[in-house]
C-alpha positions as semicolon CSV with decimal commas, in nm:
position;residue;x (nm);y (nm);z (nm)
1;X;3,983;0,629;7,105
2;X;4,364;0,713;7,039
3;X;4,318;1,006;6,800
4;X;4,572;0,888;6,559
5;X;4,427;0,588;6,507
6;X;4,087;0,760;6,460
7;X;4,213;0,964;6,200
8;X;4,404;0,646;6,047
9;X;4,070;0,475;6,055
10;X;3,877;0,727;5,835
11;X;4,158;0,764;5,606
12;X;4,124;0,384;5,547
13;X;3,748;0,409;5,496
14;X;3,779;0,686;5,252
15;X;4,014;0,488;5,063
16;X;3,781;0,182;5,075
17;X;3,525;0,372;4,971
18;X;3,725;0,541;4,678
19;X;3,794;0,171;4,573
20;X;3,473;0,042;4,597
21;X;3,333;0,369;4,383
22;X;3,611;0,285;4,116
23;X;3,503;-0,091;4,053
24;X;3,097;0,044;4,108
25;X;3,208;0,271;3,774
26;X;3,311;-0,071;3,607
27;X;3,033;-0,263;3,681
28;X;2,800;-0,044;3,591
29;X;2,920;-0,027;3,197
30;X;2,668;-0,286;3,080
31;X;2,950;-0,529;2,822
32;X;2,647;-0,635;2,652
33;X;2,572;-0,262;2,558
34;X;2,822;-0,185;2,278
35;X;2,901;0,173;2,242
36;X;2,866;0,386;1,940
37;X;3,175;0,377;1,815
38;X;3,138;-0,031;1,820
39;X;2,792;0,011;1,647
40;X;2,839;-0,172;1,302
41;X;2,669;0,060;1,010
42;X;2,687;-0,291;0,773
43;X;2,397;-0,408;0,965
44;X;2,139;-0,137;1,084
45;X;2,198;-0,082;0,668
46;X;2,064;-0,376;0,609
47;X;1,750;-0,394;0,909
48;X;1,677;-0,042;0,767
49;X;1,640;-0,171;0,414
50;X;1,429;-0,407;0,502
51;X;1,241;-0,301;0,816
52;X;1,074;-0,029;0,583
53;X;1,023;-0,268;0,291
54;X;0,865;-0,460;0,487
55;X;0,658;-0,212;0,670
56;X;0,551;0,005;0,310
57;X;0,420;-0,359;0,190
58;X;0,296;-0,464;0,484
59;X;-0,053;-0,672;0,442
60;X;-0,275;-0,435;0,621
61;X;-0,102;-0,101;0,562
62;X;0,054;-0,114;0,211
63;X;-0,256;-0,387;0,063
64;X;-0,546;-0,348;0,279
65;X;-0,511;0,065;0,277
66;X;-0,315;0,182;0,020
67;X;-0,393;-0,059;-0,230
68;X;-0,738;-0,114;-0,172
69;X;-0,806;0,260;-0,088
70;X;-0,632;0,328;-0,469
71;X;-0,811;0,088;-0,561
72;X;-0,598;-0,154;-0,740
73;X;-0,666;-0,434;-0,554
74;X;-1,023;-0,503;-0,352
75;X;-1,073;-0,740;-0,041
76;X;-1,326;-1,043;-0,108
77;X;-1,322;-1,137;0,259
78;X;-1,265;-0,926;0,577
79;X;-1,399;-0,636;0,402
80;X;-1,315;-0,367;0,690
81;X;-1,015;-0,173;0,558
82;X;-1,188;-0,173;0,182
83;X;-1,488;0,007;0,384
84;X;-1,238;0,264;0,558
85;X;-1,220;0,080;0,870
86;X;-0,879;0,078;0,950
87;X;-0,751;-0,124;1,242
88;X;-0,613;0,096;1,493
89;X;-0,318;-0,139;1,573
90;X;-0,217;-0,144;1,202
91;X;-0,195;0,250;1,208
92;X;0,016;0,192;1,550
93;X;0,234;-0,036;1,431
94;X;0,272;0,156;1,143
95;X;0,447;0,453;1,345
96;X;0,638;0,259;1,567
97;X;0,784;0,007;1,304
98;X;0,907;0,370;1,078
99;X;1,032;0,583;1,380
100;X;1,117;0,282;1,659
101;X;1,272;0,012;1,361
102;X;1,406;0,090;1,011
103;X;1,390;0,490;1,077
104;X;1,617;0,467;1,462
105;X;1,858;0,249;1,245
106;X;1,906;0,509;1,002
107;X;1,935;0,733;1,273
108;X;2,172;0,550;1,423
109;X;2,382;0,540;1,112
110;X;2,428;0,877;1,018
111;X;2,572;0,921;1,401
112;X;2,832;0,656;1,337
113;X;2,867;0,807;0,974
114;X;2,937;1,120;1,137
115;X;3,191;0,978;1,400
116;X;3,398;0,748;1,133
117;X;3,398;1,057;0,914
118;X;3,234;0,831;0,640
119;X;3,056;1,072;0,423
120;X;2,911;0,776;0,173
121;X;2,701;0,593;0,463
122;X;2,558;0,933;0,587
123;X;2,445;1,027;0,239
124;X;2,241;0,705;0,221
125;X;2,125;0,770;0,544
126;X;1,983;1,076;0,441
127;X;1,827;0,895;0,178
128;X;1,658;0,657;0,364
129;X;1,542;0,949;0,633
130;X;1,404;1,134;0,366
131;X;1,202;0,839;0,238
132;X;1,073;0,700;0,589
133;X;0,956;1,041;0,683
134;X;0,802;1,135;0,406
135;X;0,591;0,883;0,428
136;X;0,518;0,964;0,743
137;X;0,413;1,289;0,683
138;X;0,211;1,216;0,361
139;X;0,017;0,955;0,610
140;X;-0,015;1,157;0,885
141;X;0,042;1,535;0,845
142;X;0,255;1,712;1,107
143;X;0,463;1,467;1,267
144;X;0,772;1,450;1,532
145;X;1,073;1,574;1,291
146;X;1,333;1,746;1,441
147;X;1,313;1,583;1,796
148;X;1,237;1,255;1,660
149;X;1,473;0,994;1,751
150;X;1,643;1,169;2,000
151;X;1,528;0,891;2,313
152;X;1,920;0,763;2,341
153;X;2,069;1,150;2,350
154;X;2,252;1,303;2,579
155;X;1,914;1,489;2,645
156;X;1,705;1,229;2,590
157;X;1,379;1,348;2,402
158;X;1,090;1,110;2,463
159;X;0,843;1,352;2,375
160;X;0,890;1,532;2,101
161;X;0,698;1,787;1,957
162;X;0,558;1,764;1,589
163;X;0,667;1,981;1,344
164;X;0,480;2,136;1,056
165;X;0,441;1,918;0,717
166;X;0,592;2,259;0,548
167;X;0,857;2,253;0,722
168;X;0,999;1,879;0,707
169;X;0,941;1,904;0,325
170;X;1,178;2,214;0,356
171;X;1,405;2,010;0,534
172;X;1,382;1,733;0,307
173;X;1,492;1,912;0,055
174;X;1,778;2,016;0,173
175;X;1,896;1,718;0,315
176;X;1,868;1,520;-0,033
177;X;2,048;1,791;-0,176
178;X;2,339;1,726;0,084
179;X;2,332;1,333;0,063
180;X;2,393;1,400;-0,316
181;X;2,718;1,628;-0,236
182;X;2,841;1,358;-0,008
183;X;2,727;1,046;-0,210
184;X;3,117;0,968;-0,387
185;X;3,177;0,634;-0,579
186;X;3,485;0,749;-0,540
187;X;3,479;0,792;-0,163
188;X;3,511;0,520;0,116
189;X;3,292;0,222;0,085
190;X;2,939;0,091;0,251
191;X;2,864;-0,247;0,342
192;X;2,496;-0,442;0,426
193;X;2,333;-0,272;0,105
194;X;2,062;-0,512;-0,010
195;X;1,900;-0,246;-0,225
196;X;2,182;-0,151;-0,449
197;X;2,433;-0,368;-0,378
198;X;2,643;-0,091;-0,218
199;X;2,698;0,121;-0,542
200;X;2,730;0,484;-0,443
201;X;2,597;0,602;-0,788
202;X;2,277;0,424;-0,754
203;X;2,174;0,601;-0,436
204;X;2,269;0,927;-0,582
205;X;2,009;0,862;-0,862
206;X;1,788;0,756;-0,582
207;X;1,850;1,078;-0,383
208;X;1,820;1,298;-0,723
209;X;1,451;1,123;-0,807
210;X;1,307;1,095;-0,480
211;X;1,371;1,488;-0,419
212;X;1,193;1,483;-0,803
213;X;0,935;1,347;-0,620
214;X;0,886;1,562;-0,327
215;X;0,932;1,857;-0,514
216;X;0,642;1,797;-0,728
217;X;0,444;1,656;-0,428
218;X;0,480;2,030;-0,253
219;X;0,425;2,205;-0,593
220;X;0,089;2,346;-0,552
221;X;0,213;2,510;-0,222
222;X;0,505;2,673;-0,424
223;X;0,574;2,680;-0,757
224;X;0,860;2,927;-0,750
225;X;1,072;2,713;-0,550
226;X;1,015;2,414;-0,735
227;X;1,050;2,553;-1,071
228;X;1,372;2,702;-0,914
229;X;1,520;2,357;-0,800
230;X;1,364;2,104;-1,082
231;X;1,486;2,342;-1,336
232;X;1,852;2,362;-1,164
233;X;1,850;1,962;-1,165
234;X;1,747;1,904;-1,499
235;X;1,999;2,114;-1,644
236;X;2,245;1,966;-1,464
237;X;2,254;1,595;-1,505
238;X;2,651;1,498;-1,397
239;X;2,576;1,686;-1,105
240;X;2,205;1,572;-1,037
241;X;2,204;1,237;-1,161
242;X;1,857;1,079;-1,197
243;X;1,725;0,705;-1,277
244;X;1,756;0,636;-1,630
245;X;1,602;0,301;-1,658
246;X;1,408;0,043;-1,452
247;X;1,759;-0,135;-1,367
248;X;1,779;0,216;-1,132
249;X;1,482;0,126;-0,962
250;X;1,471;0,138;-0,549
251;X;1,369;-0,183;-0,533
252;X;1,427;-0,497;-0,225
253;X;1,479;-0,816;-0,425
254;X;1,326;-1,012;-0,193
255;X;1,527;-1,355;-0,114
256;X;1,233;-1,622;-0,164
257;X;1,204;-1,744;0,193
258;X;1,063;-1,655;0,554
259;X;1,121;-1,429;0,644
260;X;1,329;-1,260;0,402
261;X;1,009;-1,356;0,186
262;X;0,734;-1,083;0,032
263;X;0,482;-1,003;0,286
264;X;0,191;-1,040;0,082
265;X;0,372;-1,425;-0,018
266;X;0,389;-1,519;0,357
267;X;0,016;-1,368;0,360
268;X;-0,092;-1,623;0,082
269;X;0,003;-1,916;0,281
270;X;-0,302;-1,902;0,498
271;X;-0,546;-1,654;0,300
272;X;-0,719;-1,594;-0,030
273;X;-0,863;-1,246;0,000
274;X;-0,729;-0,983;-0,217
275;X;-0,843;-0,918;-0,569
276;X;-0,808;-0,713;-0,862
277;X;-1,063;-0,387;-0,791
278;X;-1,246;-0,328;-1,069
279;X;-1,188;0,040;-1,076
280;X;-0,852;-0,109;-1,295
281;X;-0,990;-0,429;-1,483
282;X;-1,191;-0,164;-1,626
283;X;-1,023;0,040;-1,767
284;X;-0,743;-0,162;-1,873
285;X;-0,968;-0,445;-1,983
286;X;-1,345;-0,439;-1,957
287;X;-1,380;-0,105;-2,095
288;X;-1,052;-0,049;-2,296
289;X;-1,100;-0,008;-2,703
290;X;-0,852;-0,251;-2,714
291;X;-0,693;-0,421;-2,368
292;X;-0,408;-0,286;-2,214
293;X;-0,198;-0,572;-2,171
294;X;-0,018;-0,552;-1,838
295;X;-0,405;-0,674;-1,706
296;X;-0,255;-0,981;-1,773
297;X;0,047;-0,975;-1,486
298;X;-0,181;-0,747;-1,263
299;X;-0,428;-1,016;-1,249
300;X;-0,506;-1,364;-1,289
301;X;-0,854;-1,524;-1,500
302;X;-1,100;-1,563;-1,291
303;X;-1,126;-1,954;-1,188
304;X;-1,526;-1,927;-1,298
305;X;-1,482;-1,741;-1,612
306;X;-1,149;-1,764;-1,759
307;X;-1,131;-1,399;-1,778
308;X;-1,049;-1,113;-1,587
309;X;-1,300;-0,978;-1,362
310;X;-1,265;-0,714;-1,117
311;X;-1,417;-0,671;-0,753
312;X;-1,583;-0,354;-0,669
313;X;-1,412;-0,196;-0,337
314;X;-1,600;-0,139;-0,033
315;X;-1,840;-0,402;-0,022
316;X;-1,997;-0,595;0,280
317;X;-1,793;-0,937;0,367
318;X;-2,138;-1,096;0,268
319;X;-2,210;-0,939;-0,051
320;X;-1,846;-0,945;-0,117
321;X;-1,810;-1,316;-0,090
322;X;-2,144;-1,354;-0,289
323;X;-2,067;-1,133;-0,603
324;X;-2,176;-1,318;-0,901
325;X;-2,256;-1,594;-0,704
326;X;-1,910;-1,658;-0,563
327;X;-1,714;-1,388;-0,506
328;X;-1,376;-1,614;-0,450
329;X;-1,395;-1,777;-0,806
330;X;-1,591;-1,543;-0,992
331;X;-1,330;-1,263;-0,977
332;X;-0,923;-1,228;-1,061
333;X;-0,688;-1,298;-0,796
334;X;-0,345;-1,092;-0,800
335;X;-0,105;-1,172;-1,034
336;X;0,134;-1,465;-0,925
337;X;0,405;-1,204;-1,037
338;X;0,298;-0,993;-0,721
339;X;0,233;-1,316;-0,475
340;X;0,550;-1,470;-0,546
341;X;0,829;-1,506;-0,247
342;X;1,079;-1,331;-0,473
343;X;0,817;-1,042;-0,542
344;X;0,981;-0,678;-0,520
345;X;0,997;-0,460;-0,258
346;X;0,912;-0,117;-0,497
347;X;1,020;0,208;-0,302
348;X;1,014;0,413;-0,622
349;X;1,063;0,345;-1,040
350;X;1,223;0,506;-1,318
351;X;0,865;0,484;-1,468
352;X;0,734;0,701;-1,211
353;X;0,982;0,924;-1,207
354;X;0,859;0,988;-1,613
355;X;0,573;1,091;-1,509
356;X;0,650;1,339;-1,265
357;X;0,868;1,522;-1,539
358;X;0,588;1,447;-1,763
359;X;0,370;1,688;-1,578
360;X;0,651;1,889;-1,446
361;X;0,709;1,948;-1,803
362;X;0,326;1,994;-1,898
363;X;0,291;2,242;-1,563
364;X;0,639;2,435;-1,704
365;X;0,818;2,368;-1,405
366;X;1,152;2,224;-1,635
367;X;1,243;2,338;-1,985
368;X;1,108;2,134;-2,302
369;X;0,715;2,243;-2,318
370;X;0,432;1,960;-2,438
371;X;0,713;1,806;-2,664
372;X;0,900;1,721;-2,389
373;X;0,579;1,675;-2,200
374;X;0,492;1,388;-2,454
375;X;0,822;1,200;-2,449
376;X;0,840;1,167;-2,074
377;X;0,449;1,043;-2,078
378;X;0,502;0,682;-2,325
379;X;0,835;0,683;-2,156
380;X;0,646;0,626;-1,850
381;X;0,458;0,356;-2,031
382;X;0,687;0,196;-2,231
383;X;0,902;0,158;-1,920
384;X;0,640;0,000;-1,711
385;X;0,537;-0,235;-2,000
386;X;0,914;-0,379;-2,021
387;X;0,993;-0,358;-1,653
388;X;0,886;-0,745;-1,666
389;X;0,895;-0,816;-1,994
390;X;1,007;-1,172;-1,937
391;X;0,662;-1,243;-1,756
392;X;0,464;-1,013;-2,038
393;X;0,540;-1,181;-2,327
394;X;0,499;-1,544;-2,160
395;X;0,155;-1,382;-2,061
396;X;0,062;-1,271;-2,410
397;X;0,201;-1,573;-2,587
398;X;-0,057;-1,744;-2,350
399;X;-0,379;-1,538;-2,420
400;X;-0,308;-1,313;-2,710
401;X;-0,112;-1,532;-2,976
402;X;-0,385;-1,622;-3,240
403;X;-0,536;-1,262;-3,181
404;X;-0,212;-1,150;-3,258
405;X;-0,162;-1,345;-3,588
406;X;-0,461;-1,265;-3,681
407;X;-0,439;-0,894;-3,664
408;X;-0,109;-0,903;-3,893
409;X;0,147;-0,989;-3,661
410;X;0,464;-1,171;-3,854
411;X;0,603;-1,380;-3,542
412;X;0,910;-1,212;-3,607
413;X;0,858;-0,931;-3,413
414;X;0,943;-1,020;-3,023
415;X;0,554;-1,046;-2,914
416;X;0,624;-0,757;-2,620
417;X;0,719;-0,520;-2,899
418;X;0,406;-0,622;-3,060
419;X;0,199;-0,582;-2,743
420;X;0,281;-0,257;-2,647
421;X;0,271;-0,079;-3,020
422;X;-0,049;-0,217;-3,049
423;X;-0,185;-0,065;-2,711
424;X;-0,010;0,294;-2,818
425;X;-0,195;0,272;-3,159
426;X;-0,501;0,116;-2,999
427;X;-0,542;0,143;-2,623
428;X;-0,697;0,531;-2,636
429;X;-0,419;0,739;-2,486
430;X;-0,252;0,923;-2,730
431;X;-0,127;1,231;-2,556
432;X;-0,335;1,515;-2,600
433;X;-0,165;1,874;-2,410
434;X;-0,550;1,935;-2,354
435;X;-0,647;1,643;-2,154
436;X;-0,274;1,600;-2,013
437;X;-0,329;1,582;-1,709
438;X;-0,591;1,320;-1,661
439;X;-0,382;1,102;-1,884
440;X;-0,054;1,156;-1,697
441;X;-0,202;1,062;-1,341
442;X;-0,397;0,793;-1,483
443;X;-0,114;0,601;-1,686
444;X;0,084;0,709;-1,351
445;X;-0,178;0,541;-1,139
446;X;-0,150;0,216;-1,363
447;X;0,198;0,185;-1,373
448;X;0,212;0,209;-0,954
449;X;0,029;-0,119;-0,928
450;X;0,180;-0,285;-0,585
451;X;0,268;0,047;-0,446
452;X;0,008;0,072;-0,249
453;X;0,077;0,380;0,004
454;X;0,270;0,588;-0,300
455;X;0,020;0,545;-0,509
456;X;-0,252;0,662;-0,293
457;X;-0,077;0,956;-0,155
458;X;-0,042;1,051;-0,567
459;X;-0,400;0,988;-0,610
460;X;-0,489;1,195;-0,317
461;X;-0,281;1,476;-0,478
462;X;-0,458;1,551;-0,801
463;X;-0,795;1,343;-0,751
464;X;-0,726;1,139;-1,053
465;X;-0,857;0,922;-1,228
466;X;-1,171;1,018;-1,107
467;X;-1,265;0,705;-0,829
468;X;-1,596;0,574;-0,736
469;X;-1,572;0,541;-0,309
470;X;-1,655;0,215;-0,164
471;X;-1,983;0,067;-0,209
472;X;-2,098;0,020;0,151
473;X;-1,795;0,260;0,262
474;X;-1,832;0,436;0,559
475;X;-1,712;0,787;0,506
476;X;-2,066;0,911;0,395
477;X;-1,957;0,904;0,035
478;X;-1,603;1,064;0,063
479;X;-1,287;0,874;0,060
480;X;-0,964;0,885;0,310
481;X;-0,725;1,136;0,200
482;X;-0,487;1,102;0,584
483;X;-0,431;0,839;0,838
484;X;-0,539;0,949;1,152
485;X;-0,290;0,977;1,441
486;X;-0,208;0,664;1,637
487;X;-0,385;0,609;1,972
488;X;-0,041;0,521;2,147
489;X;0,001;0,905;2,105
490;X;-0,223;1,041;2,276
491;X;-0,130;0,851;2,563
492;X;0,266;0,869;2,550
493;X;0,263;1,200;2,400
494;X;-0,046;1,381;2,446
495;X;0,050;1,754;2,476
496;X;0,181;1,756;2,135
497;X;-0,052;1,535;1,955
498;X;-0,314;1,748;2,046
499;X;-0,090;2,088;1,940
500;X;-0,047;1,919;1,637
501;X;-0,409;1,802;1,556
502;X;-0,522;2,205;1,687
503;X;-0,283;2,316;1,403
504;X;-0,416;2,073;1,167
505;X;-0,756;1,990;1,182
506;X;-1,002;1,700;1,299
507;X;-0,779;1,434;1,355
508;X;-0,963;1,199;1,118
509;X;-0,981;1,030;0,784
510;X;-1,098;1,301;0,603
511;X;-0,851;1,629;0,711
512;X;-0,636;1,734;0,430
513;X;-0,244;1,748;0,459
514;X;-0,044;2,053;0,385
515;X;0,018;1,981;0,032
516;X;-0,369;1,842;-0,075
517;X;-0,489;2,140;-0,220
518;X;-0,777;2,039;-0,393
């Protein structure tokens, strides 16, 4: 072969192949693949939200466990989860949905926060971290942190090693105290809020209360530091704001149909099996000197009785479904406040968030002493009592009225105003510095009714009120204080599952997280 032409022929070559490389580059940028910098923040915002609504009232995981396990509410049917018998697909699903949903689309926010210099949707992103892993640490323990959510990087992570419940809580911390720096009404704007609307000053009371509430939730483990920060935040209220009201609370409004409907609405459709436990009939009813009223939006009259009865937790299906002859009509179904489509979504209220000053006040962790101990405790009450006043007072105009007339009232007075004074003069807790504490997580306890997994992880901090385990429960008389780890782990990520659970303890029902002291 002419050598010119040889040497012509591998020139062209190498230029076809240059070519062909160049549109190879093209087609292999997947269109339907948008980058980050088309990522739209409006709308993970808005999956987020509701993703982890969804997931914290989720049927099995938010009712059947933290509810039942709290014992508000008690299972007539299907009795497994009231016995301690979780489903191991439930506790699956319930660490896929926070990291793999609603907790990558807040990751994926604060990197498009980051890159459109928008300091407003990275502070609620920080928010919304905070909250998802919390609860996955209070569930859990130890648990993937600072390599979580790193499966799209550069240096993609996919198995990430779990870091110490200490040490996210430190973390935590810190990054609520930077969301609040960066939260700015006056700063650019957020879109796809359906918690608040997109008002920056709501999430900074958010981000000021929920760090309220982590701060007390590590207190045992350090009091310094949280007397340090509480302390710091409480005398400075422009620049910590915190809820002042129950129009602050993180709350989902849910829409009214599927499936922007409740989960435990879309659950009634095809099942009847939740009750009111009777751990919580009662005391607010049963029991009570004189009834605490909100019984009557908690729970329903029994269809047999006309009255409210409570189911005790933990019992066999079959003894369950025969209690007092007939388990179904005998006993109070949920409140049709709480089964409703349009039921809320609670994340956290400004009646909780009276009680933790309440005792942080009571422990001397902020200024003010009983006195201020004392305020914060009925505020607590008073605010739960009115949260749904509407539905209250059509309650007690229903069962209480003649009572009520009876007993001196002039008809004048709105009948909710009546209610509640009457239960503060009445009801047996008048606050007493000496027995504060059982009070405090008790009222507490009451006024997280439908806040299933919160109010467990609370319960499981102080071990109050004192609870009575299941009946036929299965944890040889003991009741779960931790979820145990999900079986997915220990096959996708088994080296540092099993770091973590060597760290930890028996990866069971029964192992105590960091902060669970007692």
């Amino acid at each position: 072969m002419n050598k010119i032409f040889k040497y012509l022929l591998i020139g062209a070559l190498l230029v076809s192949i240059g070519s062909c490389t160049d549109e190879l580059t093209e087609i292999n940028e997947n269109p339907n693949e948008p980058a980050l910098e088309q990522a739209a923040p409006d709308m993970l915002l808005t999956n987020a939200i509701e993703q982890l609504s969804d997931r914290v009232h989720n049927i099995f995981l938010g009712h059947e466990m933290g509810s039942c396990w709290v014992q508000h509410m008690a299972k007539v049917q299907y009795t497994d989860e009231d016995r301690y018998i979780p489903r191991v697909s439930v506790i699956n699903a319930a660490w896929s949905s926070l990291y793999a949903t609603s907790g990558q689309d807040v990751a994926l926010i604060k990197q498009v926060a980051e890159l459109r210099e928008n300091d407003n949707y990275k502070g609620v992103a920080l928010v919304l971290e905070a909250y998802i892993t919390s609860l996955l640490t209070d569930l859990y323990g130890d648990v993937p942190y600072t390599q979580a959510w790193q499966g799209s990087a550069s240096e993609a992570i996919v198995s990430p090693v779990y870091d110490s419940q200490a040490s996210i809580y430190t973390a935590l911390i810190a990054n609520l105290e930077t969301a609040n720096s960066l939260l700015d009404a006056s700063g650019s704007s957020i879109k796809g809020d359906i918690l608040y609307d997109n008002d920056i000053d709501s999430w900074k009371k958010f981000a000021n209360s929920l760090r309220l509430r982590l701060l007390l939730r590590m207190s045992a483990r350090d009091e310094g530091f949280v007397t340090t920060e509480m302390t710091k935040m409480l005398n400075a209220p422009e620049t910590y704001p915190i809820f002042t009201g129950f129009v602050d609370d993180a709350q989902l409004n849910y829409l009214g149909s599927a499936p922007n409907n409740h989960p435990i609405n879309e659950n009634r459709k095809t099942r009847d099996d939740h009750r009111v436990s009777a751990s919580l009939i009662d005391l607010l009813y049963t029991d009570a000197p004189s009834a605490d009223y909100r019984v009557a939006i908690y729970a329903e009259l029994a269809e047999a009785s006309s009255d409210f009865v409570g189911l005790p937790n933990g019992m066999k299906s079959s003894d369950a479904a025969n209690y007092l002859g007939n388990g179904l009509k005998q006993t109070s179904e949920l409140g049709e406040l709480y089964t409703e489509a349009t039921a809320p979504g609670v994340l956290m209220t400004y009646s909780e968030l009276q009680f933790i000053l309440a005792e942080a006040a009571h422990k001397a962790y902020i200024p003010g002493g009983e006195a201020k101990a004392e305020e914060y405790y009925y505020e607590g009450i008073k605010s739960s009592y009115y949260k749904y006043g509407d539905e209250l007072s059509e309650k007690l105009e229903m069962y209480w009225k003649t009572a009520f007339i009876s007993w001196g009232w002039d008809q004048v007075t709105p009948i909710l105003d009546y209610g509640y004074q009457d239960f503060i003069d009445w009801g047996g807790w008048a606050y007493d510095p000496a027995n504060a504490m059982e009070q405090i997580a008790t009222q507490k306890w009451v006024a997280m009714f439908d806040q299933g997994l919160q109010s467990w992880i609370e319960w499981r901090r102080l071990d109050l009120p004192v609870l009575t385990p299941a009946v036929d429960g299965v944890l040889s008389g003991q009741m779960p204080i931790r979820v145990f780890y999900p079986s997915d782990e220990y096959s996708r990520n088994k080296t540092n599952v099993e770091a973590a659970v060597a760290s930890q303890g028996k990866d069971d029902l029964l192992t105590p997280v960091w902060w669970d002291v007692n």
